[in-house]
C-alpha positions in Angstrom: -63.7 20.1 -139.0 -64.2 17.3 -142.1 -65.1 14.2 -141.3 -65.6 10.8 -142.6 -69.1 9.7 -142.4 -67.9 5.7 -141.4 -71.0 4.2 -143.2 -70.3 5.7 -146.2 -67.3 4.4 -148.4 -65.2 7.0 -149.7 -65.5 6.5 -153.1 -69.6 6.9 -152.8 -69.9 10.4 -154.8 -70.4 8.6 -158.2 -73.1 5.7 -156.8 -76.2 6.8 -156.5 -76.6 3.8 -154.0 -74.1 1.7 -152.4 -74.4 -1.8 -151.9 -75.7 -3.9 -148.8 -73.8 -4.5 -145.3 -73.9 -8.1 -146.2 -71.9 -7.4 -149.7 -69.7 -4.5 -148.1 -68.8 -7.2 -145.7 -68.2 -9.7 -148.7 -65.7 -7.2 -149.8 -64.1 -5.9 -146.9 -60.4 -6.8 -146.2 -60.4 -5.2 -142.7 -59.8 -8.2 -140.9 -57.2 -9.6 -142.8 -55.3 -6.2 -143.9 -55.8 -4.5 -140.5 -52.3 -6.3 -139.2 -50.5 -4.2 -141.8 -51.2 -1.1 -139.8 -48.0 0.2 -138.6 -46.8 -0.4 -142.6 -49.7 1.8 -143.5 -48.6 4.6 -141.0 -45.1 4.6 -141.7 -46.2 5.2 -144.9 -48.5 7.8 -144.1 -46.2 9.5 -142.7 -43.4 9.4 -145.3 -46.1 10.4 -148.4 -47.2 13.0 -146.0 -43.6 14.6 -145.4 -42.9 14.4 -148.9 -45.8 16.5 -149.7 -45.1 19.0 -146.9 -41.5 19.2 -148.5 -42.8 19.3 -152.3 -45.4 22.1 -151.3 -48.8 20.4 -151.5 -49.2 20.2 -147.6 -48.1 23.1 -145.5 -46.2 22.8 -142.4 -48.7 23.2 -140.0 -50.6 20.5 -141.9 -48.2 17.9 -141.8 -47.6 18.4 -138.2 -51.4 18.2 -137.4 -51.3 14.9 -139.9 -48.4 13.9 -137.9 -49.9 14.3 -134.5 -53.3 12.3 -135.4 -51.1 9.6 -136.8 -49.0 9.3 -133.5 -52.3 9.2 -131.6 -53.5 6.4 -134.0 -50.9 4.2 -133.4 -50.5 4.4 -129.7 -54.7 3.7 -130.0 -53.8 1.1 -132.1 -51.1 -0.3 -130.0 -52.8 -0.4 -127.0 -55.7 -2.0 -128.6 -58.5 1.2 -128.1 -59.2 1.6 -131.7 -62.2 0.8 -133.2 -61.9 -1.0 -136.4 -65.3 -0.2 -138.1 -65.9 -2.7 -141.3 -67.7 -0.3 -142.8 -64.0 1.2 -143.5 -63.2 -1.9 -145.5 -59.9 -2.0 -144.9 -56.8 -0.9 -142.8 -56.3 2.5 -145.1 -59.3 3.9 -145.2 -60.1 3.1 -141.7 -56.9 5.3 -139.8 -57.6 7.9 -142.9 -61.2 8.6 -141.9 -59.8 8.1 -138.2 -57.0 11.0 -138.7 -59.6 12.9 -140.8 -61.6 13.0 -137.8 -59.2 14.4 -135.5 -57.5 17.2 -137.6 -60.1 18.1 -140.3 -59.0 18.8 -143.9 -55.4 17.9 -143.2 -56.0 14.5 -142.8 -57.9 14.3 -145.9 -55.3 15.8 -147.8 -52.5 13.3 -147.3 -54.1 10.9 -150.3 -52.8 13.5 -152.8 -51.3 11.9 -155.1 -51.3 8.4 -154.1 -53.9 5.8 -154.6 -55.2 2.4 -152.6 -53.0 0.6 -155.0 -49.6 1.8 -154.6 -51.2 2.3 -150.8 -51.6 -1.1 -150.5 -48.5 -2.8 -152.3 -46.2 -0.7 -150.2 -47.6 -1.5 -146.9 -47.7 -5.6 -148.2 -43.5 -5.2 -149.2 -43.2 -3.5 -145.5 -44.9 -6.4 -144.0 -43.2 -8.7 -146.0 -39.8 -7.2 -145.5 -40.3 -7.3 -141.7 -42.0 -11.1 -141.3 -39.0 -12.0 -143.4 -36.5 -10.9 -140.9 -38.3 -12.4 -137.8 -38.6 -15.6 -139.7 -35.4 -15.6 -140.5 -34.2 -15.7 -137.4 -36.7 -17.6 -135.8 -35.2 -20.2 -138.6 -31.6 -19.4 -137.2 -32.7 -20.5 -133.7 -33.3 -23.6 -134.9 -30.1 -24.0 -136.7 -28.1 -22.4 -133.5 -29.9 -25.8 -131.9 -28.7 -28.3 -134.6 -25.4 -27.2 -134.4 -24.7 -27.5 -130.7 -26.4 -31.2 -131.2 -24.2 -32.1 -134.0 -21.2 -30.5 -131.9 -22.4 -32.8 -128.6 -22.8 -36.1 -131.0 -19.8 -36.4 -133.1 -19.1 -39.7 -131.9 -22.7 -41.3 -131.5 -23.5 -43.8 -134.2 -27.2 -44.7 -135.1 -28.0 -46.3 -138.8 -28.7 -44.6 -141.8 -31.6 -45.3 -143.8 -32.6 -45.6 -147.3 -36.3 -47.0 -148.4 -36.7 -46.6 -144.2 -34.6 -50.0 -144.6 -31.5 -49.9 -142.6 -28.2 -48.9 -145.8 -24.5 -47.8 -143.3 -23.8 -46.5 -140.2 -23.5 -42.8 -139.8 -22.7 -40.1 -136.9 -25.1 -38.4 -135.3 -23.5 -35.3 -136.4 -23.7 -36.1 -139.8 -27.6 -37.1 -139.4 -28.0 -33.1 -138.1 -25.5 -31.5 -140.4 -27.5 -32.8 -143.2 -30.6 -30.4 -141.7 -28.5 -27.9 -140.8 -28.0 -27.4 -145.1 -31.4 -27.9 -145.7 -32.4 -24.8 -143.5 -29.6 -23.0 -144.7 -30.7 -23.0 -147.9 -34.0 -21.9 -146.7 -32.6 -18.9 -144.7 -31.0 -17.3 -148.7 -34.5 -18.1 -150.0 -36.0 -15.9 -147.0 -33.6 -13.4 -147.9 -34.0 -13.5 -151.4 -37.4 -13.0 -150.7 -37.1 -10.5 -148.1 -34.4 -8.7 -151.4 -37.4 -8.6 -153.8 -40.0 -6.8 -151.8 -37.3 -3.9 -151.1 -38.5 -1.5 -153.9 -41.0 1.2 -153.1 -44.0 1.5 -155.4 -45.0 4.3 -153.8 -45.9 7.3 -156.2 -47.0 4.8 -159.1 -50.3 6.2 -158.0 -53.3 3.8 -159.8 -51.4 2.7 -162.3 -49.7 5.6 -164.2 -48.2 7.7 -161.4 -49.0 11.0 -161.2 -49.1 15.0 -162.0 -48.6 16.1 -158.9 -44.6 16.6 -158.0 -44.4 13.8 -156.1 -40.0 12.9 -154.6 -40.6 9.2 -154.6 -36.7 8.5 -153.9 -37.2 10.6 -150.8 -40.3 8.6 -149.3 -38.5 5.1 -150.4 -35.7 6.4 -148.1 -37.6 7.7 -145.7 -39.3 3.9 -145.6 -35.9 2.2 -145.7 -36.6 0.8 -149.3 -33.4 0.0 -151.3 -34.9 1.7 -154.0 -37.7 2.1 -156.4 -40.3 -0.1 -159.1 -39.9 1.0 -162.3 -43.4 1.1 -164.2 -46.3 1.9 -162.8 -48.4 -0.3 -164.3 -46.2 -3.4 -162.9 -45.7 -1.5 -159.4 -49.7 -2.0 -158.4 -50.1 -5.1 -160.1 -47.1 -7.2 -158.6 -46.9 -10.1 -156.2 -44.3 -11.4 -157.5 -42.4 -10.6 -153.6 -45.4 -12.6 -151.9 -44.9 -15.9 -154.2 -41.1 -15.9 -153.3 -41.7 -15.5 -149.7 -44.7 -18.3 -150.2 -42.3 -20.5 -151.8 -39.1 -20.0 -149.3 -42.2 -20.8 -146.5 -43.4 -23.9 -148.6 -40.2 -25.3 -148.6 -39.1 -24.7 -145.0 -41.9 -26.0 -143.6 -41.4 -28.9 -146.0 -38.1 -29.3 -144.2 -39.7 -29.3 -141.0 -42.2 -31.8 -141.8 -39.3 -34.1 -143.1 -37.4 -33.4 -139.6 -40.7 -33.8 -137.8 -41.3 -37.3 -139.4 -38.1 -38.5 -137.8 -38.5 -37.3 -134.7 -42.0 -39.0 -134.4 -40.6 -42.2 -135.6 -37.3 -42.1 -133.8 -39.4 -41.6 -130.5 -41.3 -44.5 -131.3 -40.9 -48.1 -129.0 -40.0 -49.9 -132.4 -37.0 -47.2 -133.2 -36.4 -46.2 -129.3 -33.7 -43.2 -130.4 -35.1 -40.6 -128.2 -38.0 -39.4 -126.3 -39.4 -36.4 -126.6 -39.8 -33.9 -123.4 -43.2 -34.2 -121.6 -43.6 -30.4 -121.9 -43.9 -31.4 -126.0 -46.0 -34.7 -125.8 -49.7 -35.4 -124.8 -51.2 -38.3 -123.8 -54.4 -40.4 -124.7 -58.0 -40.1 -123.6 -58.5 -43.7 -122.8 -54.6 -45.3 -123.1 -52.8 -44.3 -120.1 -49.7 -45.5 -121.2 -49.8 -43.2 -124.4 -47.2 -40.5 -124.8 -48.1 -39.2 -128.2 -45.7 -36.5 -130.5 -49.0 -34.5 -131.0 -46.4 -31.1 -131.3 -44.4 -33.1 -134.4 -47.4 -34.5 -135.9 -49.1 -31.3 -136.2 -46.0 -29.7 -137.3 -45.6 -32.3 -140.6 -49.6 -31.7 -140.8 -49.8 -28.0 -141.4 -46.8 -28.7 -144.1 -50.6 -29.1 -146.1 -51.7 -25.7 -145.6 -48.4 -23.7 -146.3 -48.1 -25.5 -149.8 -52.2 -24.5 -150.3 -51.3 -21.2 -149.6 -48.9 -21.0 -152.2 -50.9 -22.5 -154.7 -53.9 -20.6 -154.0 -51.8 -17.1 -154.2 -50.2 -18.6 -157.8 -54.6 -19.4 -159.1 -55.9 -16.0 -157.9 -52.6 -14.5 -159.8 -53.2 -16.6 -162.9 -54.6 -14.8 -166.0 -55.1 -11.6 -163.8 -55.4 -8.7 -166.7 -53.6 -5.6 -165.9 -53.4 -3.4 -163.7 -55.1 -3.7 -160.1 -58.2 -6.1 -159.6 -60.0 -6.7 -156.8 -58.8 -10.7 -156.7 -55.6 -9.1 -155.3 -57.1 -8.0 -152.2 -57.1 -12.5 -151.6 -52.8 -12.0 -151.7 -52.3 -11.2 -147.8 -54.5 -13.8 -145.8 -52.5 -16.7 -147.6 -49.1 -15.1 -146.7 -50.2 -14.3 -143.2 -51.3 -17.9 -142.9 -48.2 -19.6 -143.9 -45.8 -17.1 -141.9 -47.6 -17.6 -139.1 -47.4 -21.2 -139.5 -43.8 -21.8 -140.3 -42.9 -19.1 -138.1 -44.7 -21.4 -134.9 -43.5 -24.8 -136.3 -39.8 -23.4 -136.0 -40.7 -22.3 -132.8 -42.0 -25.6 -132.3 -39.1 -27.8 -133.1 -36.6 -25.8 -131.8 -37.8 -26.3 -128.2 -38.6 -29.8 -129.6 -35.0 -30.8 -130.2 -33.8 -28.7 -127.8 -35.6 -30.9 -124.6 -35.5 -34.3 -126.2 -33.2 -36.9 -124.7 -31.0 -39.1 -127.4 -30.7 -42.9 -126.5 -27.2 -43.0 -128.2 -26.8 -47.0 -126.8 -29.9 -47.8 -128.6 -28.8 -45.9 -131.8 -25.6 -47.7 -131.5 -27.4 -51.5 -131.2 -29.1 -50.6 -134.2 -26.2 -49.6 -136.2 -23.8 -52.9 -134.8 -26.6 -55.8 -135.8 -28.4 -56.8 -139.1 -26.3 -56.1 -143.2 -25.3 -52.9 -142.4 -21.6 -53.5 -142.9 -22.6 -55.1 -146.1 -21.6 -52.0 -148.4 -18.0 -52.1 -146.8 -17.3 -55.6 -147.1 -17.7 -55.2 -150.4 -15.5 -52.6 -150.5 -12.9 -54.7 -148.8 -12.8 -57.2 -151.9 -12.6 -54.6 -154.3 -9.5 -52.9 -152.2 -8.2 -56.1 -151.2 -8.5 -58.4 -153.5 -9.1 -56.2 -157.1 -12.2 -57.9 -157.8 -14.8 -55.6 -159.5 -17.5 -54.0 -157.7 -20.1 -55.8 -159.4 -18.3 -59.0 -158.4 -17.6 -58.3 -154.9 -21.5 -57.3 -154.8 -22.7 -60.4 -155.7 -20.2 -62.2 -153.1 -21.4 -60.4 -150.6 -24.9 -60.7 -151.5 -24.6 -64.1 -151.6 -22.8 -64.2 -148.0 -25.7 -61.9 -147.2 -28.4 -64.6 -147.7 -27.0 -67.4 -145.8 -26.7 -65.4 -143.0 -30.7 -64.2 -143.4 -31.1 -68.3 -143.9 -29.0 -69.3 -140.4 -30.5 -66.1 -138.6 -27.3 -65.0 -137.6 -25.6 -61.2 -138.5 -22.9 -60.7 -140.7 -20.7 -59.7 -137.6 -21.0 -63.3 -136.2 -19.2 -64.7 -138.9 -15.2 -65.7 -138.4 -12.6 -65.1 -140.7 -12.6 -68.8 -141.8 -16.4 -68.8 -142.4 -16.0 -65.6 -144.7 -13.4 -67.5 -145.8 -15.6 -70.2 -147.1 -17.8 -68.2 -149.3 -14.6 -66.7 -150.9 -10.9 -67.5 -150.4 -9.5 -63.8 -150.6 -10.8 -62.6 -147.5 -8.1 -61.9 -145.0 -7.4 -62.0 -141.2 -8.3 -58.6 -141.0 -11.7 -58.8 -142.7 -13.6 -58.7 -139.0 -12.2 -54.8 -138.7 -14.0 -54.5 -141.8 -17.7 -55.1 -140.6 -17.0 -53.3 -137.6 -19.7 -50.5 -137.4 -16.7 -47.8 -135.6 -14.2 -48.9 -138.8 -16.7 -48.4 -141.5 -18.1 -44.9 -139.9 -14.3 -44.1 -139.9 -13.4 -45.2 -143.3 -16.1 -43.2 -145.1 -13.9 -40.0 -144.8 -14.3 -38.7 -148.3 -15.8 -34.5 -148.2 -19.1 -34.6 -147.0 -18.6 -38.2 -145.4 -19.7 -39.1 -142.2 -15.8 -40.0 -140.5 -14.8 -37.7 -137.8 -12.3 -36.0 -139.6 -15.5 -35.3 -142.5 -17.8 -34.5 -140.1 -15.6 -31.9 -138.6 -14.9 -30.3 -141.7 -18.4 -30.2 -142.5 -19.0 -28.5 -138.6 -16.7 -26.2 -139.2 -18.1 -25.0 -142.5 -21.3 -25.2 -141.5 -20.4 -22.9 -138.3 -18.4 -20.2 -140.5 -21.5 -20.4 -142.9 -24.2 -19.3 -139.8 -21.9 -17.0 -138.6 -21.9 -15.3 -142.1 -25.5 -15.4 -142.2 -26.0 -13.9 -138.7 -24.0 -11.0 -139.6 -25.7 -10.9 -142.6 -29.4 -10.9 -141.0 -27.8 -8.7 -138.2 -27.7 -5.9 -140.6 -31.7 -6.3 -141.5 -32.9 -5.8 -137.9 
C-alpha cells in the first residue's frame, strides 16, 4: 500500500533538499487552515465522485476513497487525529492520511485539481457556512431589540446630539434605530455569503485542466449556485473574504456604537439601566465597583475586526497573478473577525436581554433642562407665522434667562413666556410638555406612537422576510 512519508512535503521530487523544520513551520498554514476540514472533505468527496463518474477513478476506488474519508472525519470529529505540521496544511494532511489507509486510491483523488482551486473552494465553503451562523446569530439580537422596542413604546428618555441633551424620544424609537442598523448588516452578510457561492473547483492551478473533469456536477454536489468563470481569476480571488470582512467591520462597528450606550447609560451620572450581574465584574480594590467589562470589551475588539480587514485589503494589494503564497495570510484574518463578531453578538444579546431599564429616571431626564426648546419654537412659527429663524432667536433668548435664573423652561407661566414675546398663548405650557412634543413629532420615521408603530410594524414584516430568507440557507 502507498504511503505518504509525513516529513517529506509532497512536492519534494524536484528539491534536491528541502528546507529546515524552523522554515517549514514559517510556512505552514496547518494551524490556521485545519478548521476548514469538513470543507476540504466535502470536497474531496465531490472531485472524487466526479472522477469515478468521468472514468479516471474506478468504482471500487472511489468507494475505498470514500470509506478512508468517512473514517477521517469521524477521527477528526472526535478529536483522535493527529495533525502533523510537517503536512503544512489541512489538504495535504487528510490526503497523506487517506493515502495511508487505502494505498494508491487515495493518491489518486488530486487528478486534476490543484492546492489552489483546493484551497479557494474549501475558503467559499467556510465562508458560506460562517455567514449563515452569523447571520443568525445577528438575528438573535434583532429578535431581542424588537421585543424591547415592543415593551417600551411609551417610555420616554432624551435624545442626544454632541452627547448634549436635543428632544425627547421613545424608547422604541431609540431601539428601532438599531434594529435598521443591523438590518442592513444582515443583506451585507448575505451579500457576502451570495459572492462566495461559485465553485472554482476544476480551475486546476490556474488554467484548468485536460483531464475530463464535470465541474457543474461537483458545484452541485457542494451546493454551489454555480461556477467561476476563468481560471486565472478562480485561484486568485478574495474578493468573497473582503465582503464578508467588511459586512463583519461594520457590524461590529454597530455593536461598539450600541455597546458605548449601554456603558454610559449604566453609568451613576446617566442612571438608565443596570446591567445584569451575570454581565458585570467588579474591582480589585473598589468594592463598590460594578464595571460593564462585557460592553467595554465588546466596543474594544471593534479595533481588531477593522485590522483585519485592512490587513486582508495590504496582503491583496499589488498581488501579480495567479496564486502566491501571501494568499495563504487570507483565512486567519477572517477567522479572527468572525469569531469576534460572532461572540460580541452573542454578547449583547444576553446583554440587553438581562438589563433592567430605569424608565422613571429616563423620564426625569427628558421632563427638565431645554429640551422642549425645538418645539417652542415650533409653536411660534405654527402659532404665530413668525419665521423659523425668528422664533429661534426668541426662544434662544428665553433660553438664556432661564440658564441666568437657574430655573427650566417648564417652570415658566404663560404670562412670563408672555413677557419675552406677546404671541404666546394660554396653551403654550402643552407645548413644552415632554408627552405633547414626543406626540407631536409624528411625521414617518418620527418618534410619536402612531410613527413608532408604523416603524415596528415594518421593522417586524422586514425580520420576518429575512428569517424566511436565511431559513432557506440552513
Amino acid at each position: 500500500m502507498a504511503e505518504i512519508n509525513p516529513r517529506k512535503p509532497a512536492w519534494s521530487g524536484r528539491f534536491s533538499e528541502i528546507p529546515s523544520d524552523e522554515l517549514l513551520a514559517f510556512g505552514a498554514s496547518l494551524p490556521v487552515d485545519k478548521r476548514l476540514w469538513r470543507e476540504d472533505i466535502a470536497g474531496s468527496k465531490a472531485h472524487a465522485q466526479m472522477l469515478a463518474k468521468q472514468g479516471v477513478l474506478t468504482w471500487e476506488e472511489l468507494q475505498d476513497v470514500l470509506r478512508g474519508l468517512k473514517e477521517i472525519e469521524s477521527e477528526i470529529a472526535a478529536g483522535d487525529f493527529v495533525w502533523d505540521m510537517a503536512d503544512e496544511d489541512v489538504h495535504m494532511a487528510i490526503e497523506r492520511a487517506l493515502t495511508n489507509r487505502v494505498g494508491e486510491a487515495g493518491a489518486r483523488i488530486h487528478t486534476g485539481r490543484s492546492r489552489n482551486d483546493q484551497v479557494v473552494t474549501d475558503a467559499r465553503l467556510y465562508l458560506k457556512r460562517r455567514m449563515r451562523q452569523l447571520a443568525s446569530a445577528l438575528n438573535t439580537l434583532r429578535r431581542t431589540l424588537l421585543e424591547l422596542a415592543e415593551a417600551h413604546k411609551k417610555t420616554i428618555l432624551p435624545g442626544y446630539t454632541h452627547l448634549q441633551k436635543a428632544q425627547p424620544i421613545s424608547l422604541a424609537h431609540y431601539l428601532l434605530s438599531f434594529s435598521q442598523m443591523f438590518a442592513r448588516d444582515f443583506r451585507r452578510l448575505l451579500a457576502a455569503h451570495e459572492a462566495a457561492d461559485l465553485s472554482p473547483l476544476g480551475a486546476a492551478a490556474l488554467a484548468g485542466t485536460g483531464y475530463p473533469l464535470n465541474r457543474k456536477l461537483t458545484a452541485d454536489e457542494l451546493g454551489f449556485s454555480g461556477l467561476t468563470i476563468n481560471a486565472l481569476d478562480s485561484v486568485s480571488d478574495r474578493d468573497f473574504f473582503l465582503d464578508a470582512l467588511y459586512a463583519a467591520a461594520v457590524c461590529q462597528v454597530h455593536l461598539s456604537r450600541l455597546a458605548e450606550e449601554v456603558i454610559l447609560w449604566s453609568t451613576e451620572e446617566f442612571g438608565f439601566l443596570t446591567l445584569s450581574d451575570r454581565y458585570s465584574t467588579g474591582s480589585s480594590i473598589m468594592p463598590q465597583k460594578k464595571n460593564p467589562d462585557f460592553a467595554e470589551l465588546v466596543r474594544a475588539k471593534t479595533g481588531r475586526v477593522i485590522g483585519d480587514l485592512n490587513a486582508l485589503l495590504i496582503t491583496l494589494k499589488g498581488l501579480p497573478l495567479a496564486y502566491n503564497k501571501d494568499l495563504q495570510e487570507d483565512k486567519e484574518p477572517v477567522q479572527d473577525a468572525l469569531d469576534t463578531v460572532e461572540a460580541s453578538l452573542r454578547v449583547m444579546t444576553g446583554m440587553l436581554a438581562t438589563a433592567t431599564f430605569h424608565t422613571d429616571t429616563m423620564y426625569a431626564a427628558a421632563a427638565g433642562g431645554f429640551m422642549a426648546a425645538t418645539d417652542l419654537a415650533d409653536y411660534l412659527v405654527v402659532k404665530c407665522g413668525l419665521p423659523f429663524r425668528r422664533a429661534h432667536e426668541i426662544v434662544g433668548g428665553i433660553v438664556l434667562s432661564c440658564e441666568r435664573h437657574g430655573i427650566k423652561l417648564q417652570d415658566l407661566t404663560v404670562d412670563e413666556l408672555q413677557g419675552y414675546f406677546a404671541g404666546f398663548g394660554r396653551d403654550a405650557e402643552r407645548a413644552i410638555l415632554v408627552e405633547k412634543i414626543v406626540e407631536n413629532h409624528s411625521t414617518p420615521g418620527g418618534t410619536s406612537p402612531k410613527a413608532v408603530a408604523h416603524q415596528l410594524e415594518q421593522t417586524k414584516e422586514a425580520f420576518n422576510t429575512d428569517e424566511q430568507e436565511l431559513a432557506l440557507y440552513l
